[in-house]
N, C-alpha and C positions, 0 to 999 in steps of 0.2 A: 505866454512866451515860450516854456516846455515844449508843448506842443507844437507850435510852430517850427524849433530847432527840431523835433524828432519828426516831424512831416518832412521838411528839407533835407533833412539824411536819408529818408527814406527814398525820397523823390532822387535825390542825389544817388545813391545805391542803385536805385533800379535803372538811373540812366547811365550809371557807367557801364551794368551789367549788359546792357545792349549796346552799348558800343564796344566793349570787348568782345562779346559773340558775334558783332559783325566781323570786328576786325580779325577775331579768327576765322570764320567762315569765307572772310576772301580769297584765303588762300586755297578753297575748292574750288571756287566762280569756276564755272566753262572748262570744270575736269570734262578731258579726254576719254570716254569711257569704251570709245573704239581702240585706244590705243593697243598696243601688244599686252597683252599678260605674261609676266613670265613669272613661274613657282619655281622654288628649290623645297626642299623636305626631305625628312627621313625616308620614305617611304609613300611609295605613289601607285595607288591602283584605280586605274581604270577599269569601270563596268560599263561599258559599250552598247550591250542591251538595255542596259537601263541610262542612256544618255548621261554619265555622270563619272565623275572622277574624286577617288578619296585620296585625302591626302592629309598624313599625320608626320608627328614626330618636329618638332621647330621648322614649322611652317612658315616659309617667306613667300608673299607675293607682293611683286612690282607691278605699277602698270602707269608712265606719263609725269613721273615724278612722286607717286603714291605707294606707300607702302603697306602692308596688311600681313602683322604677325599673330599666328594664333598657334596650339596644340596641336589642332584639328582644321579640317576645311572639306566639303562635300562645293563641287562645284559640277553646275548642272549644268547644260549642252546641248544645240542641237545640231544635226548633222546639214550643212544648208546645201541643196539640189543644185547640183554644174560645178560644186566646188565651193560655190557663194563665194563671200568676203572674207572668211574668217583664215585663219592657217587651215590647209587641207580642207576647204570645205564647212570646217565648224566655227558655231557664234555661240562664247560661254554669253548665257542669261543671267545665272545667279552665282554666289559666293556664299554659303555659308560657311561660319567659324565661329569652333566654341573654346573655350580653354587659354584664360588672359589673352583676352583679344586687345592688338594696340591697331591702330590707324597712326600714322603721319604724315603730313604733307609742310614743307618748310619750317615753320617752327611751332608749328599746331602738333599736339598729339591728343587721343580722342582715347580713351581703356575702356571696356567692359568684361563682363562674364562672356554674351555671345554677340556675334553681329552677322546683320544680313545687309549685302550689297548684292542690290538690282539693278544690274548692270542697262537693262530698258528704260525702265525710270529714272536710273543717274541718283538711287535714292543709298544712303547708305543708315542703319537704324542698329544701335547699339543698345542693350540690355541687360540689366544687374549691375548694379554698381559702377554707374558709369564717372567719367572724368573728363573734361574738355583743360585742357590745358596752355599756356602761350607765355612764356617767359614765368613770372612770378603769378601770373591772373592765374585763376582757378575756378572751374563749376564742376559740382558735385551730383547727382538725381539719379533716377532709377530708370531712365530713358533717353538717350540720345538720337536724334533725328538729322541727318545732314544732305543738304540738298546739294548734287554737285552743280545744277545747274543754275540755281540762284545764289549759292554760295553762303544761303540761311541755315543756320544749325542753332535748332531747338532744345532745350533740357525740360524736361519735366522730373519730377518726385516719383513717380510710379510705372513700372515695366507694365508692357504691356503684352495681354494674355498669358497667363498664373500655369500654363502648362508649359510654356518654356523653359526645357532643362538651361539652370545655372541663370535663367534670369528673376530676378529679384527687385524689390524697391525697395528706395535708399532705405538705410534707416528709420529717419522721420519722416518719410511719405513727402517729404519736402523737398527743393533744391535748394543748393546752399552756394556762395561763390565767397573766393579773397581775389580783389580785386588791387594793383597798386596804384596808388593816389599819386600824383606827381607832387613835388616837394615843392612848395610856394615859398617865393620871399615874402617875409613880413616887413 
């Protein structure tokens, strides 16, 4: 009988776990990744030759309801021919940012060490110490993955590739979550 009640929790655990990662990851579903970006920062240098913009100091990026705070951010560029679609001709590709990285969108907030949004892919992937968050729910790992296009957002235990400055796996090589239980009448 033990076992049976510790299989059922377990069962139970792991199916609220993916219902609360859904229900955080709706709040990506069919991000906008054309939308405008707009930074604010300490401090913004553009390198032109090298298709790329640095940008430190309490770094905020908007973009369609999204927010993206870090330290630091290198956001890479290309310049599109006749003007293209972008402001002035340019279409940012990438966003890096390291240095307490947060993501949020409505009442999802997402932390790591560093994070990369592929603005192509629509993929966003966070690293060291990460945190998916939604009211009192909670997930912990050393990898977050967040799809903006299917609105699926993964945790794993373990960052990945060991040469990224500030990314790290969790502690236990594991994911961990506090999930709240709805209060039943007896």
């Amino acid at each position: 009988m033990k076992r049976t009640l510790i299989l059922s929790s377990v069962a139970f655990l792991g199916t609220a776990g993916v219902m609360i990662a859904a229900a955080n990851a709706q709040n990506l579903k069919n991000h906008d990744s054309n939308a405008p970006v707009n930074f604010t920062a300490d401090r913004i240098e553009v390198q032109d030759r090298a298709d790329r913009v640095l940008v430190s100091g309490n770094v905020v990026v908007t973009q369609a309801g999204m927010t993206l705070n870090a330290a630091r951010m290198t956001v890479a560029y290309k310049n599109q021919p006749n003007g293209g679609t972008g402001s002035n001709g340019v279409q940012i590709d990438r966003i890096d940012a390291s240095g307490n990285v947060v993501v949020t969108k409505a009442d999802q907030t997402a932390r790591g060490n560093v994070a990369i949004y592929d603005l192509n892919a629509k993929l966003i992937t966070m690293l060291g110490n990460v945190a998916l968050t939604q009211g009192s729910n909670r997930l912990t790992g050393g990898r977050l993955v967040m799809d903006l296009n299917s609105g699926r957002s993964t945790v794993d235990g373990r960052s990945a590739g060991g040469s990224v400055p500030g990314a790290a796996t969790s502690p236990s090589g594991r994911v961990s979550g506090t999930f709240t239980v709805p209060q039943r009448k007896n």
